[in-house]
C-alpha positions in Angstrom: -1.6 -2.9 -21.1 -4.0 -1.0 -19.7 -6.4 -2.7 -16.5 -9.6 -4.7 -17.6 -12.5 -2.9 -16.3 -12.9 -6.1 -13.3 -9.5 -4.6 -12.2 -9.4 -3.1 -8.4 -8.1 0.9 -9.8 -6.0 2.3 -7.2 -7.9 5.3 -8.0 -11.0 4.0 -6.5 -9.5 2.0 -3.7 -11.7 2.3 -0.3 -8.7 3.7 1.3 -7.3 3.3 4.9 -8.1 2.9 8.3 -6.3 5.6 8.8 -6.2 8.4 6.4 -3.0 9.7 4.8 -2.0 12.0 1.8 -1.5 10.2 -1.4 2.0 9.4 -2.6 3.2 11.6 -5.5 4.9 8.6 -7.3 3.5 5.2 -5.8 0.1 4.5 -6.2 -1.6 3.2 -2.9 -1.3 -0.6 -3.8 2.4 0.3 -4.6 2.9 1.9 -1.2 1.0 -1.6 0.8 3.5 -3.7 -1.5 6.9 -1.9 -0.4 5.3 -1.6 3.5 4.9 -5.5 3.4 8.5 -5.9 2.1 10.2 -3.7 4.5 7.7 -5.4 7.6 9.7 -6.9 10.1 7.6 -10.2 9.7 8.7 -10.4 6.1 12.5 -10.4 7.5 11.7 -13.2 9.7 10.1 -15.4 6.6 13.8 -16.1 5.4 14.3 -18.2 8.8 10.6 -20.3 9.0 10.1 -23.3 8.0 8.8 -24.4 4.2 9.0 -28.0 4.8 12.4 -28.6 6.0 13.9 -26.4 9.1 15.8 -23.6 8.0 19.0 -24.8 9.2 18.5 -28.3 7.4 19.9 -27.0 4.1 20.3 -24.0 2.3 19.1 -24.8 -1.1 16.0 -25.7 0.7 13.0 -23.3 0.3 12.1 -21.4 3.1 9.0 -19.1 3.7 10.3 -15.8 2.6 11.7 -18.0 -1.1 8.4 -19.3 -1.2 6.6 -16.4 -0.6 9.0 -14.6 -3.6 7.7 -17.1 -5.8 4.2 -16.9 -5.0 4.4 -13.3 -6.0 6.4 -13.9 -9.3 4.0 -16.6 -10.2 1.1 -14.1 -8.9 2.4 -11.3 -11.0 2.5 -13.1 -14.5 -0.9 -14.5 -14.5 -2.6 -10.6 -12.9 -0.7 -9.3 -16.2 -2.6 -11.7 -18.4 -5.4 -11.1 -16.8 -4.9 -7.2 -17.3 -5.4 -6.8 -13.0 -3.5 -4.7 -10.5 0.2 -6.3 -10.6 0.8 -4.5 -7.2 -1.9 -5.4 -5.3 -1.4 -8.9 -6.7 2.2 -8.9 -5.2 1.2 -7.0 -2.2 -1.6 -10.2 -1.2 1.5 -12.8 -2.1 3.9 -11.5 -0.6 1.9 -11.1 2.9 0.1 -14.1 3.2 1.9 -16.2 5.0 3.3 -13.5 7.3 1.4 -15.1 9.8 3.0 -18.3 9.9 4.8 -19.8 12.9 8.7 -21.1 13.4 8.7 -25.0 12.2 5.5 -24.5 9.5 2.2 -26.0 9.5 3.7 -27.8 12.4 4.4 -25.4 14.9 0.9 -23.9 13.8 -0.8 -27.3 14.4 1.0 -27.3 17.9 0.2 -23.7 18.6 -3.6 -24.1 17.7 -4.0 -27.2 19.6 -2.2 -24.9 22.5 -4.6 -22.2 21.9 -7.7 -24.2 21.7 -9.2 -22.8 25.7 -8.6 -19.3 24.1 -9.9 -19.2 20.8 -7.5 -21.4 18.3 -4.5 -20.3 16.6 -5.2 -19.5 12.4 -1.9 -18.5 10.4 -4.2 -16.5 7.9 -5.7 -13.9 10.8 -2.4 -14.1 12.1 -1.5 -12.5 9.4 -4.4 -9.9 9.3 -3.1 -9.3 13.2 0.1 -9.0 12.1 0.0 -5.8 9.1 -2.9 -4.3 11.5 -1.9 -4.4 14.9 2.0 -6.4 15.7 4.2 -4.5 13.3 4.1 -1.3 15.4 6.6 1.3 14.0 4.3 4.1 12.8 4.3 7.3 14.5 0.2 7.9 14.1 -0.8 4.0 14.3 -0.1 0.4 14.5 0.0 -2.0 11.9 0.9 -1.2 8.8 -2.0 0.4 7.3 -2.6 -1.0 4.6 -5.9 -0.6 1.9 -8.9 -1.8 2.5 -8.3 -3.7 -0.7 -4.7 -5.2 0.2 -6.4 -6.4 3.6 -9.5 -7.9 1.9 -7.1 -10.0 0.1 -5.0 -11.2 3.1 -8.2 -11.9 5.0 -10.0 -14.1 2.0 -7.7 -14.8 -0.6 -8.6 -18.6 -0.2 -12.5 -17.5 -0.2 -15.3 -16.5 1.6 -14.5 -16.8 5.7 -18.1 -18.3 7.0 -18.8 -19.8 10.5 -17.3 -19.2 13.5 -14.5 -16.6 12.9 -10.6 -16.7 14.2 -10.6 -13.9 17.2 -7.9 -12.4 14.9 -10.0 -11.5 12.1 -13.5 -10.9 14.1 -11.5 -8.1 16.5 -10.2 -6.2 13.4 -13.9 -6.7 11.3 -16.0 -5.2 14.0 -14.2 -2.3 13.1 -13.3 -2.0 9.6 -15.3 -4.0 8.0 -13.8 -6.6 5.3 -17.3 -8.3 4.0 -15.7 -12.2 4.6 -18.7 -13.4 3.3 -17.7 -12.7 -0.1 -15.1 -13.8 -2.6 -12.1 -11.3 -3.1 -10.9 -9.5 -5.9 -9.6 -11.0 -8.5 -5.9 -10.4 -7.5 -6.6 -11.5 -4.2 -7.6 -14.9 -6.2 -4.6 -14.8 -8.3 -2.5 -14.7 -5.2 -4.2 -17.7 -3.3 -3.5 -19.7 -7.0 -0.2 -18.5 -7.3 0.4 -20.4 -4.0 -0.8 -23.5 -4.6 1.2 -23.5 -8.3 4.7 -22.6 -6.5 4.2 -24.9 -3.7 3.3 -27.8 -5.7 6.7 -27.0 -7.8 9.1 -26.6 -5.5 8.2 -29.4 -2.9 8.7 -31.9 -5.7 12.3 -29.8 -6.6 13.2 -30.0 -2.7 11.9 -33.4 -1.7 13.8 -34.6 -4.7 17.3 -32.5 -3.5 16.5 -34.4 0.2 16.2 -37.4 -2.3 13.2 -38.7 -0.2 12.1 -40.0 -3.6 13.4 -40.6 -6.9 13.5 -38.6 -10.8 12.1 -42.0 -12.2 9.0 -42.0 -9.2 7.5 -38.6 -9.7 8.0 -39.1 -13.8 4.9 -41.6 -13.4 3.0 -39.3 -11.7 0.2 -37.7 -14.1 1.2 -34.7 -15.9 5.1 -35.1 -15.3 4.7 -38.4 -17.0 3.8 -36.5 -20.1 6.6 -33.4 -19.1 9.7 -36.1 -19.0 8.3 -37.9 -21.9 8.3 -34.0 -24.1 12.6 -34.0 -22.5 13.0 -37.1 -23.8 12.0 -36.6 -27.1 13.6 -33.5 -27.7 16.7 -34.0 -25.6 17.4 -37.9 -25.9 20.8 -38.6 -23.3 20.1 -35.1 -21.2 22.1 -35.3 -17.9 20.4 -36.2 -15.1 19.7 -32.9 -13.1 18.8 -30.6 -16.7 16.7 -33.8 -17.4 14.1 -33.3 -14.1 15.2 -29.4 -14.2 13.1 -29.6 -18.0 10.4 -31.6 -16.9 9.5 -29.4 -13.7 9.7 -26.0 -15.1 6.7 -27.5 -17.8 5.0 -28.5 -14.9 5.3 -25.1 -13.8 4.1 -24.0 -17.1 0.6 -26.1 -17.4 -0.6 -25.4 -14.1 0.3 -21.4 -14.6 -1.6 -21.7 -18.4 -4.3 -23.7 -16.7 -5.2 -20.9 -14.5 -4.9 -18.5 -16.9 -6.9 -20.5 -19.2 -9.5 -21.1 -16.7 -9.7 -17.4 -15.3 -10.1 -16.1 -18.7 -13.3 -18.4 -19.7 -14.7 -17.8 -16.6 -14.5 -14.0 -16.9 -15.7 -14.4 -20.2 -19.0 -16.1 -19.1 -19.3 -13.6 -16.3 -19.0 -10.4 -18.2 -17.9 -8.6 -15.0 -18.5 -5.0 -14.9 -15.9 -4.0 -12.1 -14.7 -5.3 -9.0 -18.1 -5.3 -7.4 -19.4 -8.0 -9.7 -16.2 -10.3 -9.1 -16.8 -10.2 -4.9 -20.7 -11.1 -5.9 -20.2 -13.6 -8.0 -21.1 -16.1 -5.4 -18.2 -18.6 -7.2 -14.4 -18.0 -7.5 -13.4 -17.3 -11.0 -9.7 -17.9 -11.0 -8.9 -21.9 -10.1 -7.8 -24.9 -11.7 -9.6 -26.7 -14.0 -11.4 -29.8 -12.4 -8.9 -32.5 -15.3 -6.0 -30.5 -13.9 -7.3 -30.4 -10.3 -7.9 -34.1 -10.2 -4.1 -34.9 -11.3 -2.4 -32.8 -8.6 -4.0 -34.6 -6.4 -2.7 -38.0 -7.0 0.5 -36.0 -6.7 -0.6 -33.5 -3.5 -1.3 -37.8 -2.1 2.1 -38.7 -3.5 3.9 -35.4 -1.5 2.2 -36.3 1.8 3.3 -39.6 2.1 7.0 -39.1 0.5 8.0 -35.8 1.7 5.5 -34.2 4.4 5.3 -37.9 6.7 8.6 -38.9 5.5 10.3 -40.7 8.7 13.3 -38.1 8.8 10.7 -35.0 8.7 8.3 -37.1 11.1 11.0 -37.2 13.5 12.0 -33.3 12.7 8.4 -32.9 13.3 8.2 -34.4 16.9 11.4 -32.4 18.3 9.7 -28.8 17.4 6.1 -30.1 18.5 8.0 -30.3 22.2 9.8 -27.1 21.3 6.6 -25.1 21.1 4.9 -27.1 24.0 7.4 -26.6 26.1 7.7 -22.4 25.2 3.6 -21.6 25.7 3.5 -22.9 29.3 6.5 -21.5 30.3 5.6 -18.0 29.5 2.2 -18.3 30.1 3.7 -19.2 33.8 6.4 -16.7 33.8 5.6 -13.6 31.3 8.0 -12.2 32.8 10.7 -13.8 30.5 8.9 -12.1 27.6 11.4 -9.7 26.7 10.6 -5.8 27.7 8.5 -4.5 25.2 5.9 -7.6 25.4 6.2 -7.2 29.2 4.6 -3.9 28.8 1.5 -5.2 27.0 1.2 -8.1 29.8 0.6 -5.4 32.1 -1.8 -4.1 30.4 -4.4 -7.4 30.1 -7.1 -8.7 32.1 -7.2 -12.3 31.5 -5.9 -15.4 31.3 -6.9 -15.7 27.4 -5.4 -12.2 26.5 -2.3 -13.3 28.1 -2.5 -16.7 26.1 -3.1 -14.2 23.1 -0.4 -11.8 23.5 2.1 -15.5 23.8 1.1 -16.9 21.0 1.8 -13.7 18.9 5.1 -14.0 20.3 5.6 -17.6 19.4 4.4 -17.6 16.1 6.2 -14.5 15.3 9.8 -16.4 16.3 12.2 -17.9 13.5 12.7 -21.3 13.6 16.7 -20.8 15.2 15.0 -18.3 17.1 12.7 -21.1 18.9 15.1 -23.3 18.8 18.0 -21.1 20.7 15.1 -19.9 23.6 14.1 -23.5 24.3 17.5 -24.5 24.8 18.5 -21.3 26.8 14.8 -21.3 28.6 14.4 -25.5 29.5 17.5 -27.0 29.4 
């Protein structure tokens, strides 16, 4: 299948910071894809935090499964859609690079942290992180990636308005990534793709901590109708194939309501290329609002079972004091950083690039990682 004329062509891509000569077998959005995969960031996903600490399990997802899934799910609707596969992948596979150890709770803790020296945001960490931290490259850091594949890590969720993270307004003053528009349509695709696998697999994994119950999230709408189809056609079914059934046709309606919903939306647009997709001045690939409205009865049901639930409250606490214990620390002895950090201490002028060049170390620790420092470091 060919790419619809909306598509971003690697043969038109804007190109690099950085020029470089073309691949003779990858195209360019190939070559950001397998540069994201072989990132040293990427590595570290497979020990950060989903929802459970790494160490708690290891069926759990963590953020290098999730992020595998994102791009699967990311992949299957771009093909429908007759977009760019690889730059597709390339956006879901890097956007949550720039998380921290312990999830959106070392982030919270790092941001509140960071708040005298310009906040903490995981999605510019992760713009930071492909343009400036990975630093391996003979002729440049980062990993110099297209202008297309960085749009889409910047603004995948939308249009970045108002006061920007330091992160992305340090890099945008000189390469320009228009935030105040939507991004491509793959770069869509991969911000949808995240919500669909998230909203899947918490309900698998809060289910395998058995902070609820099969017979709970079955009267949740749209499972209520997915275990009633099991039922039907496989009366008796044993207990685990039973919700296995159910919540891989969850998996299906929300992928065929996005695809469903891009495709009308596309239709009614009559896009002529990329250009009219970043102008559109609305998002064309999202949930339809019947859909929307369900998952969040059952977004409300996941933050009370599984993301406040007393045992992850509690895990939630102990790395809070993990990360408020490492900033000051470091921030009062950098010279703990280890060498090659030391070196860019030397180099800054302030008390907020210090704070800076910290909390890129932080956030770019696993969660043992952490863990092991604070317990060597403050114990």
């Amino acid at each position: 299948m060919g790419l619809a004329r909306y598509a971003c062509d690697p043969a038109k891509s804007r190109g690099r910071l950085y020029p470089e000569d073309e691949s003779t077998f990858r195209s360019c959005f190939q070559r950001d894809r397998d540069r994201i995969i072989h990132a040293s960031a990427f590595r570290r996903l497979k020990h950060k935090t989903q929802v459970f600490i790494e160490h708690e399990g290891d069926y759990f997802r963590t953020r290098l499964t999730h992020s595998i899934e994102v791009a699967q799910v990311a992949r299957t609707i771009s093909g429908v859609l007759g977009l760019n596969s690889e730059l597709t992948e390339a956006v879901a596979l890097a956007h949550d690079l720039g998380h921290t150890p312990f999830g959106h709770t070392g982030e919270e803790a790092l941001d509140a942290l960071m708040q005298p020296y310009g906040g903490f945001d995981h999605n510019a960490q992760a713009l930071k992180i492909v343009t400036s931290l990975e630093r391996h490259y003979a002729e440049w850091d980062g990993l110099n990636l297209t202008w297309e594949s960085l749009e889409g890590i910047a603004k995948h969720n939308g249009p970045v308005k108002g006061e920007l993270p330091y992160a992305l307004s340090d890099y945008t003053a000189r390469h320009d990534l228009e935030l105040g528009t939507y991004a491509s349509a793959e770069a869509q695709v991969a911000a949808l793709a995240d919500d669909i696998a998230y909203n899947n697999h918490d309900l698998h994994d809060g289910l395998r901590a058995e902070l609820f119950s099969t017979d709970e999230i079955a009267e949740l709408p749209i499972l209520q109708d997915c275990f009633g189809e099991v039922d039907r056609r496989y009366p008796g079914l044993n207990y685990y194939r039973r919700r296995h059934e159910a919540l891989r046709r969850f998996f299906g309606i929300l992928v065929e309501d996005v695809i469903g919903q891009a495709q009308g939306r596309l239709a009614e647009l009559e896009p002529g290329d990329v250009r009219d997709i970043r102008g559109a001045g609305r998002a064309m690939v999202l949930f339809s609002s019947g859909l929307w409205a369900d998952l969040k009865v059952i977004r409300e049901f996941l933050f009370h079972r599984m993301y406040r639930a007393p045992d992850v409250v509690e895990m939630r606490e102990d790395v809070t004091k993990v990360v408020n214990e490492l900033f000051p620390l470091f921030m009062a002895q950098p010279e703990l950083l280890p060498k090659q950090w030391r070196k860019d201490v030397e180099e800054v002028a302030s008390e907020t690039a210090l704070a800076r060049i910290v909390a890129d170390y932080i956030a770019g620790m696993t969660d043992r990682f952490a863990l092991q420092e604070h317990a060597r470091l403050l114990r």
